[in-house]
MARBA-3410 file (N, C-alpha, C, O; in Angstrom, 1 decimal):
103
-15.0,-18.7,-8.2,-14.8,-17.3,-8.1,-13.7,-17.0,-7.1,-13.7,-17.5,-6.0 ~ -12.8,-16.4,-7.4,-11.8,-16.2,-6.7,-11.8,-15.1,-5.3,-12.1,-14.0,-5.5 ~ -11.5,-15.6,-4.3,-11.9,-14.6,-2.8,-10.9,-13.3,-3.0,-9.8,-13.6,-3.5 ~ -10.9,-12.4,-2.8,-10.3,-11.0,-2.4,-9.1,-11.1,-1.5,-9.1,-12.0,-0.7 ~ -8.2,-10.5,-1.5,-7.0,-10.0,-0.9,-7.3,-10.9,0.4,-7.0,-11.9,1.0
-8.3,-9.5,0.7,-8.4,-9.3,2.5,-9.0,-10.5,3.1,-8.7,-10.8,4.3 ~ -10.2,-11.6,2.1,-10.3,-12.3,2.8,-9.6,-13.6,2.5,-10.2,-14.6,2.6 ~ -8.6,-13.6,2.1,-7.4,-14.6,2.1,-6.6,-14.2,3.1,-6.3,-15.1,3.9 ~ -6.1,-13.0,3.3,-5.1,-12.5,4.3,-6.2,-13.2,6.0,-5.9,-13.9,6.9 ~ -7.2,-12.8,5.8,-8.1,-13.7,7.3,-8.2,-14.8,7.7,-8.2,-15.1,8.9
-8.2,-15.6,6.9,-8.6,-17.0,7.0,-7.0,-17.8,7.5,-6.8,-18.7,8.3 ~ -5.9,-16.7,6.4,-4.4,-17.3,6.9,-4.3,-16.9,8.4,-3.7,-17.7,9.2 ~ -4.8,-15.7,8.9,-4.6,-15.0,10.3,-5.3,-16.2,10.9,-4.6,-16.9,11.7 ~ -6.3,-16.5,10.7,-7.2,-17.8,11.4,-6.6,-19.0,11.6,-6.8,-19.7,12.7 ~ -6.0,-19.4,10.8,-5.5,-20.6,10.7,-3.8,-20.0,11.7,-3.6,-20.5,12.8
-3.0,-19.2,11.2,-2.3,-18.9,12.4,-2.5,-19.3,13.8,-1.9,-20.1,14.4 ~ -3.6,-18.3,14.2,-4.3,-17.9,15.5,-4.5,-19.6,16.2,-4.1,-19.8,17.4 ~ -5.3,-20.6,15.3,-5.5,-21.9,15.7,-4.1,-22.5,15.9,-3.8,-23.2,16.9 ~ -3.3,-22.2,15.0,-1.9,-23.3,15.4,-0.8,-23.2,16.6,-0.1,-24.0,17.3 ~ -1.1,-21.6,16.5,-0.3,-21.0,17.6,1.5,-20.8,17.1,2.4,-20.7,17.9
1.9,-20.7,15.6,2.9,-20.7,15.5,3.4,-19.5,15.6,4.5,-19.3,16.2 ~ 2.5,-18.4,14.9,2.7,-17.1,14.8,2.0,-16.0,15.7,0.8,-15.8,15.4 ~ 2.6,-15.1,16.8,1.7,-14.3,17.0,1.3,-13.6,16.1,2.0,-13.4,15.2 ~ -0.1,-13.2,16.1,-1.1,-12.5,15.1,-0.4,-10.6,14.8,-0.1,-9.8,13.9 ~ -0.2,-10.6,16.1,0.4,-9.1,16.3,1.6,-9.4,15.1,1.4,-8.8,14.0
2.6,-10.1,15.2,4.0,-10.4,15.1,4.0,-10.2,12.9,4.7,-9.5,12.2 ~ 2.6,-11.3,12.6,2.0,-11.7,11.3,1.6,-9.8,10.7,1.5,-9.2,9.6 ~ 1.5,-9.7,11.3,0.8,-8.1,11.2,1.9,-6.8,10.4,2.1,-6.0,9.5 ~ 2.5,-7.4,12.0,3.9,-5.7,11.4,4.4,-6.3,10.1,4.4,-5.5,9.1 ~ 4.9,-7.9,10.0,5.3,-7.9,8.9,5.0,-8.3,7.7,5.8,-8.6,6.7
3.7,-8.1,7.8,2.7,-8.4,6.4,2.8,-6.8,6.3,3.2,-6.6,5.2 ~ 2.7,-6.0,6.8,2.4,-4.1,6.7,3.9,-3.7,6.6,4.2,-2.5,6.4 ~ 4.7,-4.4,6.6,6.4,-3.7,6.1,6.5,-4.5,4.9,7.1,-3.8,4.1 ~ 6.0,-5.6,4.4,5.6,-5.9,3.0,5.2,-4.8,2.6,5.9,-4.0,2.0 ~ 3.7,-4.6,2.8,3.0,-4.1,2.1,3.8,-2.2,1.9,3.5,-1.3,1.1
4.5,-2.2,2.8,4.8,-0.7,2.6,6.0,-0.9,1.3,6.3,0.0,0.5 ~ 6.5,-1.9,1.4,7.6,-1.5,0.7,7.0,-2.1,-0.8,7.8,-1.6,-1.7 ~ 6.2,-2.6,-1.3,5.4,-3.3,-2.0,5.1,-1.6,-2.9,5.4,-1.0,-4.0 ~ 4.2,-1.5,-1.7,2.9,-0.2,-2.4,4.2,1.0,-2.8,3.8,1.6,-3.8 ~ 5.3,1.2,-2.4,6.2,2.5,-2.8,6.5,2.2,-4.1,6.2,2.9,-5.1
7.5,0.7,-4.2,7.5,0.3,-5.6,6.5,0.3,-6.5,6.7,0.2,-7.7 ~ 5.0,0.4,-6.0,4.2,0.2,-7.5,3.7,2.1,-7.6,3.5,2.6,-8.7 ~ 3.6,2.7,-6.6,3.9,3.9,-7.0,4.9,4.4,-7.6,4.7,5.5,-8.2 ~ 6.1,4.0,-7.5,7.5,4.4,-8.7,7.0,3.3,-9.9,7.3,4.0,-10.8 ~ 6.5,2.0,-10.6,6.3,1.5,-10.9,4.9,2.8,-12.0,5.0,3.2,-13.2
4.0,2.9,-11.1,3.0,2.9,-11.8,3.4,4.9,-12.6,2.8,5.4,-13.5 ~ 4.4,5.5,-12.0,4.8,6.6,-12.3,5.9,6.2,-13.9,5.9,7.0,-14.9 ~ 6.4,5.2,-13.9,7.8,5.0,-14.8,6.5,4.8,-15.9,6.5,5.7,-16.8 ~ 5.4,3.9,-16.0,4.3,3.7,-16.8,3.7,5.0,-17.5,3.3,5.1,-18.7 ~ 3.8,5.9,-16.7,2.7,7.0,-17.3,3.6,8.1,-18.0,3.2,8.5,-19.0
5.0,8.6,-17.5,6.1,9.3,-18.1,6.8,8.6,-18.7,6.4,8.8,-19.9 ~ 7.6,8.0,-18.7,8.4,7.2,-19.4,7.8,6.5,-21.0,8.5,6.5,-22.1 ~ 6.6,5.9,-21.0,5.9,4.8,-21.7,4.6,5.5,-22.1,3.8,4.7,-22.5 ~ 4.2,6.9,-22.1,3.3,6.8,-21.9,1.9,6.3,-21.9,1.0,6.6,-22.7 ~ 1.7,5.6,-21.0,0.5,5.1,-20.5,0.0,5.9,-19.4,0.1,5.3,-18.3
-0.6,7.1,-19.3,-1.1,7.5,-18.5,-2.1,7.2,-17.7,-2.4,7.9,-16.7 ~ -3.0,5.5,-18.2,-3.9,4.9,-17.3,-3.4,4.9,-16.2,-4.1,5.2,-15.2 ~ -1.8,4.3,-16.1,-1.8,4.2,-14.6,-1.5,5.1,-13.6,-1.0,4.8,-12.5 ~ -1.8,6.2,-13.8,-2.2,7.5,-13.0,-3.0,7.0,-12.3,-2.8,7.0,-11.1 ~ -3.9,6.4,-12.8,-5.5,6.3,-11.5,-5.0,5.6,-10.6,-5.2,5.9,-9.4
-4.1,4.4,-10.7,-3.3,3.9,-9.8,-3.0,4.8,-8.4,-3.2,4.3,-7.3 ~ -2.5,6.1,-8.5,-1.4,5.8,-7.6,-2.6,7.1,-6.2,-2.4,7.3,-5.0 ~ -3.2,7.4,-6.6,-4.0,7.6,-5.4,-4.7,6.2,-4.3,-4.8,6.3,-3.1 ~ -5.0,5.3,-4.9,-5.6,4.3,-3.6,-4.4,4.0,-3.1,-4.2,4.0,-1.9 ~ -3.3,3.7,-3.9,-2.1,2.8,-3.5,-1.4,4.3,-2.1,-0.9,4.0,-1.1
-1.6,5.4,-2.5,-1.1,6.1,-1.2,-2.2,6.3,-0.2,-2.1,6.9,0.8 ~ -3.4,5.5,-0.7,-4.5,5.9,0.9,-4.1,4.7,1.5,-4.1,4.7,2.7 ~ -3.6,3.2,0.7,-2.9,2.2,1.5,-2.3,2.4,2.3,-2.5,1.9,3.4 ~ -0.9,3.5,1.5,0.2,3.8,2.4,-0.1,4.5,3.5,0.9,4.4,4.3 ~ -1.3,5.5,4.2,-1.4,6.1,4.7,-2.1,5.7,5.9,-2.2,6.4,6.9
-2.7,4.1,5.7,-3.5,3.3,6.2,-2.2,2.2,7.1,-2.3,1.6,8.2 ~ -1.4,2.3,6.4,-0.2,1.5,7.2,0.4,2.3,8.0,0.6,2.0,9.2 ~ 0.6,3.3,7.4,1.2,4.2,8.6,0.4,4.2,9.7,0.8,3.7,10.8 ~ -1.0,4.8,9.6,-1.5,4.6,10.7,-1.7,3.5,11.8,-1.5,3.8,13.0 ~ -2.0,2.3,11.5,-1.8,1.5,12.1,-1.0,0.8,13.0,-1.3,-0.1,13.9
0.4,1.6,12.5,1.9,1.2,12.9,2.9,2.0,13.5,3.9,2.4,13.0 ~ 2.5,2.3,14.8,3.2,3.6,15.5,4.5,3.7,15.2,5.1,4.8,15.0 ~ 5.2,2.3,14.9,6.7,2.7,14.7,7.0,3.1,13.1,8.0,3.8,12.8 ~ 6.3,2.8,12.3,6.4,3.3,10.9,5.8,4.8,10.9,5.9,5.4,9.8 ~ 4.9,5.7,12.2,4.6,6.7,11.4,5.6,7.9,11.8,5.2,9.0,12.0
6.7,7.7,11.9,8.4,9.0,11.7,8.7,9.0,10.5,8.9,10.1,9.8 ~ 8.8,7.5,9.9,8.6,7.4,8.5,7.3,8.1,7.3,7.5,8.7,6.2 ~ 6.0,7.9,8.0,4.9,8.2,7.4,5.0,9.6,7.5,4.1,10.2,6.8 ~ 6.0,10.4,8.3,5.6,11.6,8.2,6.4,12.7,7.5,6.1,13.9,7.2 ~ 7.6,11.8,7.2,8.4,12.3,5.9,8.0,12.1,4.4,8.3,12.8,3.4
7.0,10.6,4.3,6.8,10.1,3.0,5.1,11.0,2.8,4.8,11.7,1.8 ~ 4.5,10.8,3.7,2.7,11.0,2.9,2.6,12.3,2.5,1.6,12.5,1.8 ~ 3.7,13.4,3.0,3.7,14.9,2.5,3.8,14.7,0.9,3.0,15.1,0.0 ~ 4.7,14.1,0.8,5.8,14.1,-0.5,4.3,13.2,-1.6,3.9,13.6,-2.6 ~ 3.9,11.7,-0.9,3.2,10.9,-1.6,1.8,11.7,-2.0,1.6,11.6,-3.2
0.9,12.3,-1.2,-0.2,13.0,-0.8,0.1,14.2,-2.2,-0.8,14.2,-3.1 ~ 0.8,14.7,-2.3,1.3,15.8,-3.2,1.0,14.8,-4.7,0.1,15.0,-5.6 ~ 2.1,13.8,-4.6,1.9,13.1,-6.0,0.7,12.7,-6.2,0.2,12.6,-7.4 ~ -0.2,12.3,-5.1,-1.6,11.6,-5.2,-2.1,12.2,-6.0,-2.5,11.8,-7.1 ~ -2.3,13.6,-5.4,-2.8,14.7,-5.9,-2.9,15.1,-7.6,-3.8,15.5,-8.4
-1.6,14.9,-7.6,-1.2,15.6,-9.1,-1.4,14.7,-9.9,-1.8,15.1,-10.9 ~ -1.4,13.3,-9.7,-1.5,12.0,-10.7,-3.4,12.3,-11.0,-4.0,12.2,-12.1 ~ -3.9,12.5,-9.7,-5.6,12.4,-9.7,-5.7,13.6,-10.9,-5.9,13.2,-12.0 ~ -5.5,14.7,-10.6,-5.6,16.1,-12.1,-5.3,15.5,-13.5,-6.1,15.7,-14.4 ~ -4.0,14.5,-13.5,-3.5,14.5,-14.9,-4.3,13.1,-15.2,-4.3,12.9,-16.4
-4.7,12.4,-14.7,-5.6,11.2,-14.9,-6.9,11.5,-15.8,-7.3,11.0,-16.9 ~ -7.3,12.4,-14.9,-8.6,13.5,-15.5,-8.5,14.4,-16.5,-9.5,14.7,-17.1 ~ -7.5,14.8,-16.9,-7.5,16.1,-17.6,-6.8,15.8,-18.8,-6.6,16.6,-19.6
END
């Protein structure tokens, strides 16, 4: 059975933390600047799918992928100047993707 994201991403922080190569902090910002730039692409990604192609499944997509993004912001004082130009704009799409998923 294959383990989950998060508990892969732990066990690497563990094994870090034991070698001492990487500050944990250091492993952090830039696993969450991955992930930020990651999660925007599959929200343009999961948008080109549902207008373009119509496949509208991937609407349900793009609400968790912005509670992600909203979760990184938080966590990351220097990303949230950023977070506070993007989650108006994202939060709006969330929105609208969740109605047209449903309806």
């Amino acid at each position: 059975m294959r383990r989950g994201v998060r508990t892969d991403m732990q066990a690497y922080r563990a094994a870090l933390d034991r070698t001492g190569d990487v500050a944990i902090g250091a492993f952090a910002r830039r696993f969450d600047l991955a992930a930020l730039q990651r999660n925007v692409k599959a929200i343009g990604t999961f948008g080109n799918q549902a207008h373009n192609r119509a496949k509208r499944i991937y609407l349900r997509f793009i609400p968790p992928t912005v509670a992600h993004l909203r979760g990184n912001f938080e966590r990351n004082p220097p990303m949230r100047a950023l977070g506070g130009k993007l989650l108006p704009i994202l939060s709006a799409l969330a929105e609208k993707a969740a109605a047209e998923s449903t309806g």
